[in-house]
C-alpha positions in Angstrom: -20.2 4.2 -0.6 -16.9 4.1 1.2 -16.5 7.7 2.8 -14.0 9.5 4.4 -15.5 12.6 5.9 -13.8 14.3 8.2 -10.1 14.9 9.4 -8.6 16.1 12.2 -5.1 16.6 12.9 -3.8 17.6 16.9 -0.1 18.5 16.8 1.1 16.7 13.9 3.5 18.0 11.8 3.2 21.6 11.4 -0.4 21.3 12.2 -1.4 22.7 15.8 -4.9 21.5 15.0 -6.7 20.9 11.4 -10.2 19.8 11.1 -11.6 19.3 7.6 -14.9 18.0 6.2 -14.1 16.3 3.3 -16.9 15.5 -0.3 -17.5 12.1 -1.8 -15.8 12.8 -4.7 -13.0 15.1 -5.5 -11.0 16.6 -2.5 -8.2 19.0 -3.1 -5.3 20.1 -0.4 -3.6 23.3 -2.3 -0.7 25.7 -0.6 2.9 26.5 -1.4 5.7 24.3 -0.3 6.2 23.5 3.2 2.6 24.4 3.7 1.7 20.6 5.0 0.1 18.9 2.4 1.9 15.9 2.5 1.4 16.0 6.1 -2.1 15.4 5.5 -1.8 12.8 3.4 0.9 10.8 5.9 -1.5 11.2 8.4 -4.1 9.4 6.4 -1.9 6.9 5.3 -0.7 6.4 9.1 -4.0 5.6 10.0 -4.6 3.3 7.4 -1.6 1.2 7.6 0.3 2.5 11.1 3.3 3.2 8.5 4.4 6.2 7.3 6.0 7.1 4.0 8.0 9.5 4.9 9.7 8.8 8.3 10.9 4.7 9.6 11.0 7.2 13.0 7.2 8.1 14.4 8.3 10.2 16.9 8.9 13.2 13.4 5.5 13.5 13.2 4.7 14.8 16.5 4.7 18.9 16.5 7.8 20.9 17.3 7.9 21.3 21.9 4.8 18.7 22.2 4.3 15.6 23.3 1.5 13.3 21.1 0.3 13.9 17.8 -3.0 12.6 17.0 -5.2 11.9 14.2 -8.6 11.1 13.9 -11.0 10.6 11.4 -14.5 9.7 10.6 -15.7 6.8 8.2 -18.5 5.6 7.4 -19.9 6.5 10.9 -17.0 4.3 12.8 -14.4 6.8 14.9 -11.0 6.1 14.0 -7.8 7.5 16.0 -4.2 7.3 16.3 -2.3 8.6 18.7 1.7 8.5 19.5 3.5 10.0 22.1 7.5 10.0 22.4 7.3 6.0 24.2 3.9 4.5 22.5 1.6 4.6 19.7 -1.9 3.9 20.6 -4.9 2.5 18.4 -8.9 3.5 19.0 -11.7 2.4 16.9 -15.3 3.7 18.4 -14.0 5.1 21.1 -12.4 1.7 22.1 -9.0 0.9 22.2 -7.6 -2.0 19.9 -4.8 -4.4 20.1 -4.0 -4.3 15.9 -3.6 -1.9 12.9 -5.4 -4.4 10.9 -8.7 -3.8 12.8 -8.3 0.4 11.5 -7.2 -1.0 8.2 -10.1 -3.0 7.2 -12.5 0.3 8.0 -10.2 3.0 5.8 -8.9 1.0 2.4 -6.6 3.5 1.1 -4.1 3.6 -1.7 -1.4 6.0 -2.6 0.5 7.6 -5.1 3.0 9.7 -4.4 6.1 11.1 -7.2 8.1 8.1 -5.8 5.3 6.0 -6.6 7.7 4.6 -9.4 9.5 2.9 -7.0 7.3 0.1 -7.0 9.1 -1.0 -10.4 12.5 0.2 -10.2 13.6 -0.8 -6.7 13.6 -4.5 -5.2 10.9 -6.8 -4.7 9.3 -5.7 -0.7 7.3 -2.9 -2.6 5.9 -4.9 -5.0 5.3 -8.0 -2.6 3.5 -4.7 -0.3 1.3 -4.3 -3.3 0.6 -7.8 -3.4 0.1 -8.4 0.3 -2.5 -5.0 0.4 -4.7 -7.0 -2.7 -4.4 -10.1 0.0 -5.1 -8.4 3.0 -8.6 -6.9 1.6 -10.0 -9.6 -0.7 -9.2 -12.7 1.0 -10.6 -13.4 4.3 -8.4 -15.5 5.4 -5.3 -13.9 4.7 -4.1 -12.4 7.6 -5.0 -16.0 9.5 -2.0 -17.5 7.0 0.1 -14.8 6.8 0.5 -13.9 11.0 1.5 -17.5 11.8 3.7 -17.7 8.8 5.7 -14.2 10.1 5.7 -15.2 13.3 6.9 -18.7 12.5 9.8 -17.0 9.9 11.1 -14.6 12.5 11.6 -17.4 14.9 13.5 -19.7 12.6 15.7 -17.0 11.7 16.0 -16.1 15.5 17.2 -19.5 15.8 19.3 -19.7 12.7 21.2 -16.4 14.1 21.9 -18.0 17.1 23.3 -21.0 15.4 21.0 -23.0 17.4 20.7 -27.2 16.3 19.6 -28.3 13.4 16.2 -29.8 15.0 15.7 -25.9 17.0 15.7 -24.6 13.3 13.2 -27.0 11.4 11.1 -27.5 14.3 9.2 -24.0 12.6 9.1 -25.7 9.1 5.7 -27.1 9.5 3.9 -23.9 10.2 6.0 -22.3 7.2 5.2 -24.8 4.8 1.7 -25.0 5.7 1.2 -21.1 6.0 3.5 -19.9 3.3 2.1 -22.4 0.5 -1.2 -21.3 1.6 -0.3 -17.5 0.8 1.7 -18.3 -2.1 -1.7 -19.5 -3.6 -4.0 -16.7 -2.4 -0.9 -14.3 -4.0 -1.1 -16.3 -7.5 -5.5 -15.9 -7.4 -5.3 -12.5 -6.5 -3.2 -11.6 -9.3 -5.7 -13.8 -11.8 -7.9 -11.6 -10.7 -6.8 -7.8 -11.1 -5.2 -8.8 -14.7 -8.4 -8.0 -16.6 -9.1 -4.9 -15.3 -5.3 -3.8 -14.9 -5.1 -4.4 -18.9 -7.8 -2.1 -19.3 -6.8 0.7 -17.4 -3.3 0.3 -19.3 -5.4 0.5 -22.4 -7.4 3.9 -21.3 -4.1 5.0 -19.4 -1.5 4.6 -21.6 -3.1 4.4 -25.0 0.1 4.6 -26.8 1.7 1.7 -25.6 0.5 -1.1 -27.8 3.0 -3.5 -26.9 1.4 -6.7 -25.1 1.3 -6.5 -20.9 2.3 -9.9 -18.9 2.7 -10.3 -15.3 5.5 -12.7 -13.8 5.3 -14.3 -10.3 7.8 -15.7 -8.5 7.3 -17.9 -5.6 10.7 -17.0 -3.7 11.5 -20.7 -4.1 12.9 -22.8 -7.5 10.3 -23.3 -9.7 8.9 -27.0 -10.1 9.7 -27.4 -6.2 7.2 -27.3 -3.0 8.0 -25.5 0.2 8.9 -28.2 1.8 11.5 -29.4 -0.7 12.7 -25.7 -1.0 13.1 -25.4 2.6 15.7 -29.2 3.2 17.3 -28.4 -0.5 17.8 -24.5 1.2 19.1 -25.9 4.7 23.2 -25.7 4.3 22.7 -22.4 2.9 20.4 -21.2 5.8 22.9 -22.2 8.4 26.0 -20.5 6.1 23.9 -17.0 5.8 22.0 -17.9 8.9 18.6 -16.4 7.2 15.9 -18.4 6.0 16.5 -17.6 2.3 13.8 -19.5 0.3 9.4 -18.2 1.0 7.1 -16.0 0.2 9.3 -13.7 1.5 11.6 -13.4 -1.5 8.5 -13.8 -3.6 8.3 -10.9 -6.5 5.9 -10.3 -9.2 7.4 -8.2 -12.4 5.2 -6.3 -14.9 6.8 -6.6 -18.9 5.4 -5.1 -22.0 6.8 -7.5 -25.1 9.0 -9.7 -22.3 10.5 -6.4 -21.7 10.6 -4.9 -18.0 8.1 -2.1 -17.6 11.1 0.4 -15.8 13.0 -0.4 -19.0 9.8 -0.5 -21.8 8.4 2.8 -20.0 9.3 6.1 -19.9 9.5 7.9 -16.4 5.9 9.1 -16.5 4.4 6.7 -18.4 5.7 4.4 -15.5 3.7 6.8 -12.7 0.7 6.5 -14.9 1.5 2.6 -15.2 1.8 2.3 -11.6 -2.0 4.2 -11.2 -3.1 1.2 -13.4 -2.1 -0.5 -11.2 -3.9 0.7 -8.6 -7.2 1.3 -10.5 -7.0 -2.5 -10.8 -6.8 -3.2 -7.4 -9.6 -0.7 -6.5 -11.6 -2.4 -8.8 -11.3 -6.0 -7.2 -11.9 -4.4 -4.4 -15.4 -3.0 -5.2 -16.3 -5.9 -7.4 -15.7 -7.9 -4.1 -17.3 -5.7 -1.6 -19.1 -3.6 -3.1 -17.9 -0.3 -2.3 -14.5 1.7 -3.9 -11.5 2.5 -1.9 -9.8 6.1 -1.1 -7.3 7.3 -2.9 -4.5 9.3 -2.0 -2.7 11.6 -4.6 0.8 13.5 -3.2 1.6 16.2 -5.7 -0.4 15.1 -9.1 1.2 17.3 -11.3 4.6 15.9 -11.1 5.7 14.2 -13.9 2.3 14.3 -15.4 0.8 16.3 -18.5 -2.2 18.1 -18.2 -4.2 15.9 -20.4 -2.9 13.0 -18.5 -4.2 14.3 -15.1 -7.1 15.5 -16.4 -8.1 11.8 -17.5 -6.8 9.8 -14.5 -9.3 12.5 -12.5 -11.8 11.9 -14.9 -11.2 7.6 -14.5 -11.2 8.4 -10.4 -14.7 10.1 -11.0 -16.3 7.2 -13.3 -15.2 4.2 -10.4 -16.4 6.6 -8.0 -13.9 6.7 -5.8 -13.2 9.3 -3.6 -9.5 11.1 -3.5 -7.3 13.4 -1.7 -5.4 15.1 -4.4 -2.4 18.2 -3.3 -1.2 20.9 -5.7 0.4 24.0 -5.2 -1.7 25.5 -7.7 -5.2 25.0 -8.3 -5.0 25.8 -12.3 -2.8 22.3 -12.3 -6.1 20.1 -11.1 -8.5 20.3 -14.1 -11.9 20.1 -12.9 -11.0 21.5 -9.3 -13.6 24.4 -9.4 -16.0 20.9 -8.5 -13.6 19.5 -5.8 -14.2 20.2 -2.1 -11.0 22.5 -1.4 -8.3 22.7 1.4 -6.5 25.7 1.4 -3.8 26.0 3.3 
């Protein structure tokens, strides 16, 4: 089983120092407001994904008068750490530095919900294409060989297109975008073949009073009934005019509809949070159905915008996959079952 078991926190956030020995299973974080319960869940997240949630600006998460936070963690009996000071953010797996978040990644798959979670449907499409690209990163393994050259590729043709470089200066990164980008636009299209099934169903034990009929819509980020290629020379006066590559997979975006209608619209406010932790179920179980072991889950402030009977069944769904979670209350009576969780009290 995938584990998380233990935290530790230096000078991060209001934390001087936190260590905690987290269960398998259930794992509550209770304490009033401001007490730093989000800040443990950022700093889980940060490890996971070198990102925070919170804060485009690292340097917030260091303590008040200090100068490095860190955070380290055990799973699965590999050492994970991350470290930033005011200049640098540093990386350790085993005691060993490391040259890429993707290396800490692959040894801590964690999702999260959060009461913004809803985001993922209302705003524009880099959340959902995020969603996408987490599903890509974990159950394809060559994913991250497409999708580094393809980024580095796209970042120098819009360097170039910018500079209002030639013509020839601008396509002479087409290759490696047409060959990369197609390449993920396929993995993208498989992956979501593949969480459909099980993202129906937890819709179904979810949201049992929504009977209208759930479709998923893909778009490329190119016209449809063209290749790459042909987006990319049909695309070219346009590049040059905006000076940004404007056709790829990154303006691709996937869009969830119940009855052709768009789930932010079909949905009401919580029934989109409980849509969007369908959504994660799904991809937590393609990833155990591909590796054989469940992911961590994350859970900021449950009972917002959730019922009682509503959290009580998406804890009792977390229980039955087996996956172990990080939930944060400010009350233990709003976490049914809690008097079973391993409990932070802060």
């Amino acid at each position: 089983m995938a584990r998380l078991e233990q935290l530790a926190l230096t000078n991060f956030r209001c934390f001087e120092h936190l260590n905690w020995a987290l269960a398998p299973g259930f794992n509550a974080v209770l304490g009033a407001n401001a007490a730093g319960k989000t800040a443990i869940v950022e700093a889980l997240w940060l490890l996971a994904t070198g990102r925070s949630f919170r804060t485009a600006r690292l340097n917030q998460v260091i303590r008040h008068q200090q100068n490095q936070a860190v955070v380290f963690a055990q799973v699965e009996g590999h050492r994970l750490g991350w470290s930033r000071t005011l200049q640098a953010t540093t990386l350790r797996l085993d005691g060993q530095s490391v040259d890429t978040q993707a290396q800490l990644s692959k040894k801590l798959p964690l999702q999260l919900l959060t009461p913004e979670s809803h985001r993922l449907l209302e705003e524009g499409p880099r959340l959902r294409r995020q969603y996408l690209d987490w599903g890509g990163f974990y159950h394809f393994s060559d994913f991250m060989a497409h999708w580094r050259p393809w980024r580095r590729a796209l970042k120098q043709r819009n360097q170039a297109l910018r500079l209002g470089q030639p013509l020839q200066a601008v396509q002479v990164w087409d290759g490696v975008l047409i060959q990369h980008g197609a390449a993920l636009d396929v993995l993208r299209r498989a992956y979501l073949e593949e969480i459909l099934p099980p993202l129906q169903r937890f819709v179904g034990a979810l949201l049992p009073e929504v009977t209208a009929s759930l479709s998923v819509h893909y778009r490329s980020g190119w016209r449809q009934g063209l290749t790459l290629a042909e987006a990319l020379q049909e695309s070219a006066p346009r590049d040059r005019e905006q000076r940004t590559t404007t056709v790829g997979p990154h303006r691709a975006d996937v869009r969830f509809r119940f009855d052709g209608v768009d789930a932010e619209v079909a949905l009401s406010r919580g029934q989109q949070k409980l849509f969007v932790c369908a959504l994660l179920l799904a991809q937590a179980k393609a990833f155990q159905q591909r590796h054989g072991r469940p992911v961590v889950m994350l859970i900021d402030d449950l009972p917002a915008e959730l019922d009682a009977d509503h959290r009580a069944h998406l804890l009792a769904l977390l229980a039955e996959q087996g996956i172990q979670h990080v939930v944060t209350a400010t009350d233990a009576a709003l976490l049914p079952g809690v008097e079973q969780a391993n409990t932070l009290q802060l």
